[in-house]
C-alpha positions in Angstrom: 1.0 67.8 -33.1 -0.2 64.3 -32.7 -2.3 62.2 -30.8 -1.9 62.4 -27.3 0.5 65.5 -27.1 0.5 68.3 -24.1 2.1 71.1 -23.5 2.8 72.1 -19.7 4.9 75.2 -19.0 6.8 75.6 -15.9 7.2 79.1 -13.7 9.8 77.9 -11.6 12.5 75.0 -11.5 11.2 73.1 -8.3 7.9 72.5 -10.3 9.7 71.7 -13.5 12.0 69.1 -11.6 8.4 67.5 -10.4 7.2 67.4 -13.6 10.4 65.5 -15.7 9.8 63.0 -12.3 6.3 62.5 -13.6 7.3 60.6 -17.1 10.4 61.4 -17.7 11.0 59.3 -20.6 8.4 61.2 -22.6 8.9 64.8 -21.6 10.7 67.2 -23.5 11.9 70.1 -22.3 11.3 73.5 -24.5 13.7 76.0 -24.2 13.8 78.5 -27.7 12.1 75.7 -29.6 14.7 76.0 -32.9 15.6 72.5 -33.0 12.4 70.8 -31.0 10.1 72.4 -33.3 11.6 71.2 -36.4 11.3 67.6 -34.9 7.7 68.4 -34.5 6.9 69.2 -38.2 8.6 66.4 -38.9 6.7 64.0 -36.9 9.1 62.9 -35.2 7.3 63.5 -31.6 3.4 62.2 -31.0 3.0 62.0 -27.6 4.4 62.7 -24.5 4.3 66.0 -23.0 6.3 69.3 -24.3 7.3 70.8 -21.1 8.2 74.7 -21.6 11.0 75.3 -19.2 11.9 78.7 -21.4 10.6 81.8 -18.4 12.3 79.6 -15.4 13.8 82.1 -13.9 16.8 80.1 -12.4 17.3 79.1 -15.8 18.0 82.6 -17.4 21.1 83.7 -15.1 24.6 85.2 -16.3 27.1 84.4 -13.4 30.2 86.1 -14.3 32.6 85.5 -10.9 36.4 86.0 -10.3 37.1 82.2 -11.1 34.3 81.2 -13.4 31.1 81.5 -15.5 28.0 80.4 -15.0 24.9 80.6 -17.7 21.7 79.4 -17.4 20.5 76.5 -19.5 17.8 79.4 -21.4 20.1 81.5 -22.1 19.8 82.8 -25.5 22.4 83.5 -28.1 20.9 87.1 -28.2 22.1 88.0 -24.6 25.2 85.9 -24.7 26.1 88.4 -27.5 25.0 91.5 -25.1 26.4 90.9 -22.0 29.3 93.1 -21.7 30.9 90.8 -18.6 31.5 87.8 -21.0 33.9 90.3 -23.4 36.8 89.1 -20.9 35.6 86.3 -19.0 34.2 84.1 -22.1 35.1 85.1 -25.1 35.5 82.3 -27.6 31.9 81.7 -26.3 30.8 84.9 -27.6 32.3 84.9 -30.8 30.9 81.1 -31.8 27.7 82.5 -30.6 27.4 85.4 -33.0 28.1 82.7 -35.9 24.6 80.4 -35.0 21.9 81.3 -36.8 20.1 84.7 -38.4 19.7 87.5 -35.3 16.0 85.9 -35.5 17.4 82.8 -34.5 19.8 83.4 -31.8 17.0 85.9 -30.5 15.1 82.2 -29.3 17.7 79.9 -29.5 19.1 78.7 -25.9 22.3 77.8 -25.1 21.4 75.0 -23.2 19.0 73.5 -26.0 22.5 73.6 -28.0 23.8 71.6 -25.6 20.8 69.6 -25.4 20.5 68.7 -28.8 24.2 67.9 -29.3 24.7 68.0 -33.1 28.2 67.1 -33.8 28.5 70.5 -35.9 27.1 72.7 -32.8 28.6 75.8 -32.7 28.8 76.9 -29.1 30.4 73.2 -27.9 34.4 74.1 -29.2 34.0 77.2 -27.5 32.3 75.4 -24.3 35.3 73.0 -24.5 38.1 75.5 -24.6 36.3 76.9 -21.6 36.6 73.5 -19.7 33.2 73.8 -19.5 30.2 71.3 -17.4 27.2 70.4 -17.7 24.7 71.1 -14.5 21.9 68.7 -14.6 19.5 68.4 -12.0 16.5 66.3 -10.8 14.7 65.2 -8.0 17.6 63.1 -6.6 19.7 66.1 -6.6 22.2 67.8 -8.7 25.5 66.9 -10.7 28.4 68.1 -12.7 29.7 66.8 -16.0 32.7 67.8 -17.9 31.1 68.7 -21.5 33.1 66.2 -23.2 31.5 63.2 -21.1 28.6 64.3 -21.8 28.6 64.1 -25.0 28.9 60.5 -26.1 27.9 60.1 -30.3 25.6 62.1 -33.1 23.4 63.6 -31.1 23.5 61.6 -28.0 24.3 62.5 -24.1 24.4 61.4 -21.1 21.3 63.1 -19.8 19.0 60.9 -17.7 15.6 61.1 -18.5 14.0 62.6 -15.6 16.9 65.5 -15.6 17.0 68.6 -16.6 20.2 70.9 -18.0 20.6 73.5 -15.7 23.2 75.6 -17.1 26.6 75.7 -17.9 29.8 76.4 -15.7 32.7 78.1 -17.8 36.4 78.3 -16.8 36.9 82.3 -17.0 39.3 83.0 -19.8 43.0 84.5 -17.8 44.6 87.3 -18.6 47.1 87.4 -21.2 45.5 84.8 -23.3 44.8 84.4 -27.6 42.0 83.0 -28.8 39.8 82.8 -31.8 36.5 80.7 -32.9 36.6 80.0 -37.0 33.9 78.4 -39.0 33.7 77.2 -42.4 30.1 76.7 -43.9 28.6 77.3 -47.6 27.0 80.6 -46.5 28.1 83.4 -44.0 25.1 83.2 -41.8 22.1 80.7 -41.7 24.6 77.6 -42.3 25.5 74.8 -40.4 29.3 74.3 -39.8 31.0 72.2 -42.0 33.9 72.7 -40.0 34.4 74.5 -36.9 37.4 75.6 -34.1 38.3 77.1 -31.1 41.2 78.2 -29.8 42.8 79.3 -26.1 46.2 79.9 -26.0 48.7 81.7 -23.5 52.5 82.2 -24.1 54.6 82.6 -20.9 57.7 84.8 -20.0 59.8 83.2 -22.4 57.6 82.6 -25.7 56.4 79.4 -25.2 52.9 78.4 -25.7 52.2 77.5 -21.8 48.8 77.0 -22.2 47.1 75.5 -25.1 43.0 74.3 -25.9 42.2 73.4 -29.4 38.8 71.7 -29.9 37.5 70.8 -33.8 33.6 70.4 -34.3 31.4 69.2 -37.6 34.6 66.9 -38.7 34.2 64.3 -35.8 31.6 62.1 -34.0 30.9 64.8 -31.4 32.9 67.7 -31.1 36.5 66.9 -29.0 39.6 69.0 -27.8 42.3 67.8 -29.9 44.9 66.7 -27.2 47.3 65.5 -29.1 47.6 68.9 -30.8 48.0 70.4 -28.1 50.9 68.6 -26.6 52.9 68.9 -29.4 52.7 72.9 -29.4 52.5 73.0 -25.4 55.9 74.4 -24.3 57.5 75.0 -27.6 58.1 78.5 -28.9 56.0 78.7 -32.1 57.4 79.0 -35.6 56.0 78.5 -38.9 57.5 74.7 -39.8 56.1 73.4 -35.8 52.3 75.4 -36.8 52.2 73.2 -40.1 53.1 69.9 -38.3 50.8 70.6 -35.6 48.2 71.6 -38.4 49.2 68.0 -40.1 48.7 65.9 -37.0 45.4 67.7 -36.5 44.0 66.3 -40.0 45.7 63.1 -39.6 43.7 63.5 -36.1 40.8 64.4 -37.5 40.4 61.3 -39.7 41.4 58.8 -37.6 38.6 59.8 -35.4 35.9 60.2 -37.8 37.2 57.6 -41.4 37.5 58.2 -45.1 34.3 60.1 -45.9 33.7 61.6 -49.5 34.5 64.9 -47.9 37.7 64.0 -46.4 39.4 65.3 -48.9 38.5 68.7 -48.2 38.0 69.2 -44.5 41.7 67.7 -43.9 42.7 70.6 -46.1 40.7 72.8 -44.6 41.0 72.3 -41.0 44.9 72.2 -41.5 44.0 75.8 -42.8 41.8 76.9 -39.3 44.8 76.1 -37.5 47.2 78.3 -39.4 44.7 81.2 -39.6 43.9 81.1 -36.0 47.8 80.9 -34.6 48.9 83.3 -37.3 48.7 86.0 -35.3 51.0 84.5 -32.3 53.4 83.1 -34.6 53.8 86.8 -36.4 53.8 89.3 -33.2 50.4 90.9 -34.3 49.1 89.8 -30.9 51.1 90.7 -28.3 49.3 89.0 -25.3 
Protein backbone atom coordinates (compact mmCIF):
# COMPACT_ATOMS: atom_id res chain seq x y z
CA UNK A 1 0.00 0.00 0.00
CA UNK A 2 2.88 2.30 0.19
CA UNK A 3 5.40 3.68 2.33
CA UNK A 4 4.21 5.08 5.32
CA UNK A 5 0.41 3.95 5.15
CA UNK A 6 -1.89 3.04 8.33
CA UNK A 7 -4.88 1.86 8.79
CA UNK A 8 -6.91 2.90 12.14
CA UNK A 9 -10.50 1.85 12.50
CA UNK A 10 -12.91 3.68 14.59
CA UNK A 11 -15.81 2.07 17.00
CA UNK A 12 -17.55 5.13 17.57
CA UNK A 13 -17.89 8.77 16.01
CA UNK A 14 -16.42 10.86 18.97
CA UNK A 15 -13.07 8.83 18.51
CA UNK A 16 -13.31 9.18 14.75
CA UNK A 17 -13.90 12.99 14.96
CA UNK A 18 -10.41 12.96 17.19
CA UNK A 19 -8.71 11.19 14.87
CA UNK A 20 -9.65 13.40 11.25
CA UNK A 21 -8.44 16.34 14.04
CA UNK A 22 -5.08 14.53 14.17
CA UNK A 23 -4.02 15.08 10.33
CA UNK A 24 -6.69 15.75 8.74
CA UNK A 25 -5.29 16.48 5.41
CA UNK A 26 -4.02 12.94 5.12
CA UNK A 27 -6.75 10.81 6.51
CA UNK A 28 -9.23 9.11 4.50
CA UNK A 29 -12.14 7.93 5.68
CA UNK A 30 -13.23 4.22 4.65
CA UNK A 31 -16.65 3.51 4.44
CA UNK A 32 -17.45 0.29 1.68
CA UNK A 33 -14.10 0.81 0.17
CA UNK A 34 -15.56 0.56 -3.72
CA UNK A 35 -14.10 3.71 -4.89
CA UNK A 36 -11.02 4.19 -2.18
CA UNK A 37 -9.70 0.94 -2.96
CA UNK A 38 -9.49 1.31 -6.58
CA UNK A 39 -7.36 4.58 -5.82
CA UNK A 40 -5.23 2.30 -3.79
CA UNK A 41 -4.28 -0.19 -6.64
CA UNK A 42 -3.71 2.58 -8.47
CA UNK A 43 -1.25 4.26 -6.41
CA UNK A 44 -2.88 7.01 -6.10
CA UNK A 45 -2.62 7.07 -2.09
CA UNK A 46 1.05 6.39 -0.14
CA UNK A 47 0.72 7.71 3.02
CA UNK A 48 -1.40 9.09 5.35
CA UNK A 49 -3.71 7.10 7.36
CA UNK A 50 -6.94 5.00 6.03
CA UNK A 51 -9.28 5.66 8.77
CA UNK A 52 -12.20 2.87 8.71
CA UNK A 53 -15.27 4.69 9.84
CA UNK A 54 -17.49 1.67 8.20
CA UNK A 55 -19.00 -0.17 11.96
CA UNK A 56 -19.67 3.53 13.51
CA UNK A 57 -22.67 2.94 14.74
CA UNK A 58 -24.09 6.57 14.53
CA UNK A 59 -23.13 6.27 11.06
CA UNK A 60 -25.36 3.26 9.98
CA UNK A 61 -28.93 4.82 11.07
CA UNK A 62 -32.24 4.94 8.79
CA UNK A 63 -34.33 7.96 10.22
CA UNK A 64 -37.50 7.80 8.53
CA UNK A 65 -39.75 10.75 10.50
CA UNK A 66 -43.06 12.51 9.56
CA UNK A 67 -41.23 15.48 7.80
CA UNK A 68 -37.95 13.97 6.66
CA UNK A 69 -35.19 11.36 6.19
CA UNK A 70 -32.26 10.87 7.67
CA UNK A 71 -29.40 8.07 6.54
CA UNK A 72 -26.24 7.54 7.89
CA UNK A 73 -23.21 8.35 5.96
CA UNK A 74 -22.41 4.03 5.92
CA UNK A 75 -25.33 3.31 4.76
CA UNK A 76 -25.13 0.76 2.13
CA UNK A 77 -26.97 0.46 -1.10
CA UNK A 78 -27.97 -3.13 0.15
CA UNK A 79 -30.24 -1.75 3.05
CA UNK A 80 -31.34 1.32 1.29
CA UNK A 81 -32.88 -1.26 -1.13
CA UNK A 82 -34.46 -3.28 2.14
CA UNK A 83 -35.83 -0.85 4.13
CA UNK A 84 -39.48 -0.95 3.65
CA UNK A 85 -39.97 2.76 5.32
CA UNK A 86 -38.09 4.43 2.38
CA UNK A 87 -40.93 2.74 -0.28
CA UNK A 88 -43.00 6.18 0.56
CA UNK A 89 -40.75 8.45 2.17
CA UNK A 90 -37.72 8.27 -0.47
CA UNK A 91 -38.39 6.67 -3.34
CA UNK A 92 -36.44 8.09 -6.28
CA UNK A 93 -33.56 7.30 -3.69
CA UNK A 94 -34.41 3.72 -3.85
CA UNK A 95 -34.85 3.25 -7.26
CA UNK A 96 -31.25 5.05 -8.35
CA UNK A 97 -29.88 2.86 -5.73
CA UNK A 98 -30.89 -0.48 -7.10
CA UNK A 99 -29.17 0.80 -10.57
CA UNK A 100 -25.38 1.22 -8.77
CA UNK A 101 -23.36 -1.50 -9.10
CA UNK A 102 -23.73 -5.67 -9.10
CA UNK A 103 -25.77 -6.83 -5.65
CA UNK A 104 -21.90 -7.54 -4.64
CA UNK A 105 -21.35 -3.93 -4.94
CA UNK A 106 -24.17 -2.23 -3.37
CA UNK A 107 -23.75 -5.01 -0.64
CA UNK A 108 -20.38 -2.58 0.51
CA UNK A 109 -20.90 0.39 -1.20
CA UNK A 110 -22.04 3.39 1.24
CA UNK A 111 -24.08 6.03 0.47
CA UNK A 112 -22.22 8.48 1.94
CA UNK A 113 -18.82 7.41 0.13
CA UNK A 114 -21.15 8.28 -3.01
CA UNK A 115 -21.48 11.37 -1.83
CA UNK A 116 -17.95 11.55 -0.78
CA UNK A 117 -16.42 10.69 -3.91
CA UNK A 118 -18.65 12.94 -6.03
CA UNK A 119 -18.32 11.64 -9.54
CA UNK A 120 -20.30 13.78 -11.83
CA UNK A 121 -22.12 10.39 -13.15
CA UNK A 122 -23.07 9.23 -9.34
CA UNK A 123 -26.10 7.65 -9.28
CA UNK A 124 -27.73 8.35 -5.89
CA UNK A 125 -26.99 12.46 -6.21
CA UNK A 126 -30.26 13.25 -8.83
CA UNK A 127 -32.29 11.30 -6.54
CA UNK A 128 -30.59 13.16 -3.33
CA UNK A 129 -31.39 16.42 -5.20
CA UNK A 130 -35.00 15.79 -5.99
CA UNK A 131 -35.13 15.00 -2.31
CA UNK A 132 -33.70 18.57 -1.38
CA UNK A 133 -31.30 16.73 0.20
CA UNK A 134 -27.97 18.06 2.84
CA UNK A 135 -24.98 17.08 3.59
CA UNK A 136 -24.19 16.62 7.62
CA UNK A 137 -20.62 17.04 8.16
CA UNK A 138 -19.13 17.12 11.45
CA UNK A 139 -15.85 17.68 13.30
CA UNK A 140 -14.43 18.74 16.31
CA UNK A 141 -15.68 22.37 16.01
CA UNK A 142 -19.07 21.12 15.72
CA UNK A 143 -21.59 20.23 13.12
CA UNK A 144 -23.16 21.72 9.89
CA UNK A 145 -25.68 21.48 7.14
CA UNK A 146 -25.17 21.79 3.44
CA UNK A 147 -27.66 21.75 0.67
CA UNK A 148 -26.20 18.91 -1.70
CA UNK A 149 -25.88 21.04 -4.55
CA UNK A 150 -23.27 23.52 -2.59
CA UNK A 151 -21.53 20.91 -1.82
CA UNK A 152 -20.77 19.76 -4.68
CA UNK A 153 -18.58 22.32 -6.51
CA UNK A 154 -16.63 20.47 -9.94
CA UNK A 155 -15.51 16.61 -11.12
CA UNK A 156 -15.11 15.14 -8.15
CA UNK A 157 -14.63 18.02 -5.78
CA UNK A 158 -16.66 19.23 -2.49
CA UNK A 159 -16.73 21.34 -0.09
CA UNK A 160 -15.65 19.00 2.71
CA UNK A 161 -13.02 20.46 5.08
CA UNK A 162 -10.29 18.25 5.79
CA UNK A 163 -10.65 17.45 9.27
CA UNK A 164 -14.59 16.65 8.68
CA UNK A 165 -16.34 13.93 8.41
CA UNK A 166 -19.87 13.16 6.25
CA UNK A 167 -22.32 12.21 8.65
CA UNK A 168 -25.28 11.33 6.77
CA UNK A 169 -27.78 12.60 4.69
CA UNK A 170 -31.12 14.53 5.49
CA UNK A 171 -33.91 13.81 2.79
CA UNK A 172 -37.10 15.88 2.22
CA UNK A 173 -39.78 13.00 2.62
CA UNK A 174 -41.47 12.56 -0.72
CA UNK A 175 -45.67 14.00 -0.13
CA UNK A 176 -48.37 12.28 -0.96
CA UNK A 177 -49.76 12.42 -4.27
CA UNK A 178 -46.57 12.80 -6.05
CA UNK A 179 -44.85 11.04 -9.60
CA UNK A 180 -41.59 10.28 -9.84
CA UNK A 181 -39.08 8.14 -11.63
CA UNK A 182 -35.09 7.69 -11.70
CA UNK A 183 -33.82 6.70 -15.56
CA UNK A 184 -30.34 5.79 -16.48
CA UNK A 185 -28.72 5.28 -19.74
CA UNK A 186 -25.33 3.23 -19.71
CA UNK A 187 -23.81 0.62 -22.23
CA UNK A 188 -24.75 -2.29 -19.97
CA UNK A 189 -27.87 -2.96 -17.68
CA UNK A 190 -25.91 -3.42 -14.53
CA UNK A 191 -22.10 -2.89 -13.74
CA UNK A 192 -22.02 0.45 -15.88
CA UNK A 193 -21.50 3.86 -15.11
CA UNK A 194 -24.23 6.35 -16.17
CA UNK A 195 -23.79 7.94 -19.20
CA UNK A 196 -26.78 9.78 -18.58
CA UNK A 197 -28.86 9.89 -15.69
CA UNK A 198 -32.42 11.65 -14.14
CA UNK A 199 -34.68 12.06 -11.50
CA UNK A 200 -37.82 13.22 -11.33
CA UNK A 201 -40.52 14.63 -8.45
CA UNK A 202 -43.57 15.84 -9.66
CA UNK A 203 -47.09 16.73 -8.05
CA UNK A 204 -50.23 17.98 -10.05
CA UNK A 205 -52.70 19.93 -7.96
CA UNK A 206 -56.62 20.14 -8.00
CA UNK A 207 -56.77 21.48 -11.34
CA UNK A 208 -53.96 19.52 -13.45
CA UNK A 209 -51.26 21.62 -13.20
CA UNK A 210 -47.87 20.42 -12.41
CA UNK A 211 -47.66 22.41 -8.80
CA UNK A 212 -44.65 20.93 -7.91
CA UNK A 213 -41.78 20.10 -10.07
CA UNK A 214 -37.75 18.64 -9.39
CA UNK A 215 -35.82 17.59 -12.30
CA UNK A 216 -32.15 16.99 -11.71
CA UNK A 217 -29.69 15.47 -14.81
CA UNK A 218 -26.35 13.68 -13.84
CA UNK A 219 -23.26 12.26 -16.07
CA UNK A 220 -24.09 15.13 -18.80
CA UNK A 221 -22.78 18.12 -16.64
CA UNK A 222 -19.93 19.24 -14.35
CA UNK A 223 -21.55 17.82 -11.27
CA UNK A 224 -24.90 16.69 -11.20
CA UNK A 225 -27.61 19.96 -10.97
CA UNK A 226 -31.54 20.32 -10.73
CA UNK A 227 -32.41 21.78 -13.95
CA UNK A 228 -34.30 24.94 -12.83
CA UNK A 229 -35.04 26.34 -15.67
CA UNK A 230 -36.97 23.20 -16.66
CA UNK A 231 -38.75 23.27 -14.08
CA UNK A 232 -40.25 26.68 -14.32
CA UNK A 233 -41.32 26.31 -17.62
CA UNK A 234 -43.62 23.13 -16.66
CA UNK A 235 -44.30 24.55 -13.08
CA UNK A 236 -48.06 25.60 -13.13
CA UNK A 237 -48.94 24.56 -16.58
CA UNK A 238 -51.20 21.69 -17.40
CA UNK A 239 -49.07 19.19 -19.27
CA UNK A 240 -49.54 18.24 -22.96
CA UNK A 241 -47.48 16.68 -25.43
CA UNK A 242 -46.11 19.99 -27.57
CA UNK A 243 -45.10 21.84 -23.73
CA UNK A 244 -43.16 18.07 -22.69
CA UNK A 245 -41.08 18.45 -26.01
CA UNK A 246 -40.16 22.15 -25.43
CA UNK A 247 -39.38 21.51 -21.95
CA UNK A 248 -37.35 18.36 -23.18
CA UNK A 249 -35.66 20.96 -25.84
CA UNK A 250 -34.65 23.61 -23.23
CA UNK A 251 -33.29 20.70 -21.10
CA UNK A 252 -30.63 19.78 -23.99
CA UNK A 253 -30.06 23.22 -24.85
CA UNK A 254 -29.60 23.31 -20.84
CA UNK A 255 -27.59 20.62 -20.75
CA UNK A 256 -24.93 21.89 -23.17
CA UNK A 257 -24.68 25.19 -22.19
CA UNK A 258 -23.55 23.92 -18.91
CA UNK A 259 -21.19 21.34 -19.86
CA UNK A 260 -19.88 22.55 -24.11
CA UNK A 261 -19.66 20.80 -27.47
CA UNK A 262 -18.17 17.44 -26.45
CA UNK A 263 -17.88 14.49 -29.16
CA UNK A 264 -20.76 12.93 -27.39
CA UNK A 265 -23.04 15.90 -27.55
CA UNK A 266 -24.52 14.72 -30.21
CA UNK A 267 -26.04 11.94 -28.51
CA UNK A 268 -26.80 12.75 -24.98
CA UNK A 269 -28.87 15.95 -26.15
CA UNK A 270 -30.90 13.39 -27.95
CA UNK A 271 -31.04 11.25 -25.39
CA UNK A 272 -31.74 13.28 -22.42
CA UNK A 273 -34.55 14.97 -24.44
CA UNK A 274 -35.79 11.30 -24.52
CA UNK A 275 -35.49 10.74 -20.36
CA UNK A 276 -37.66 13.56 -20.09
CA UNK A 277 -40.46 12.26 -22.31
CA UNK A 278 -40.27 8.69 -20.94
CA UNK A 279 -40.33 9.77 -17.41
CA UNK A 280 -43.52 12.43 -17.72
CA UNK A 281 -45.22 10.12 -20.14
CA UNK A 282 -47.13 8.72 -17.76
CA UNK A 283 -48.65 12.13 -16.25
CA UNK A 284 -49.18 13.54 -19.59
CA UNK A 285 -51.28 10.14 -20.67
CA UNK A 286 -53.45 9.49 -17.26
CA UNK A 287 -51.66 6.14 -16.59
CA UNK A 288 -50.75 7.69 -13.21
CA UNK A 289 -53.32 9.00 -11.54
CA UNK A 290 -51.53 10.65 -8.49
Amino acid sequence: MGCGLRYVRASSLEEALALMAEDGEGTRPLAGGTDLMVELRRGGISGGCILDISRVPELRRIEVEEGEVRIGACVTFSEILEHKGLKEAAPVLQKASGTIGSPQIRNVATLGGNVANSSPAADSIPALLVHESKVVLASLEGWRELPLESFLVGPYRNARRPQELIVGLVLQRMGAGCYWDFLKVARRKALAIARLNLALLVRKDSEGRLGLVRVALGAATPTPRRMESVERMLSGRPLSEGLLWEAAGLLAHEMVGQAGVRASTAYKSVAVQGLLVRSLLPVLNGSWKG
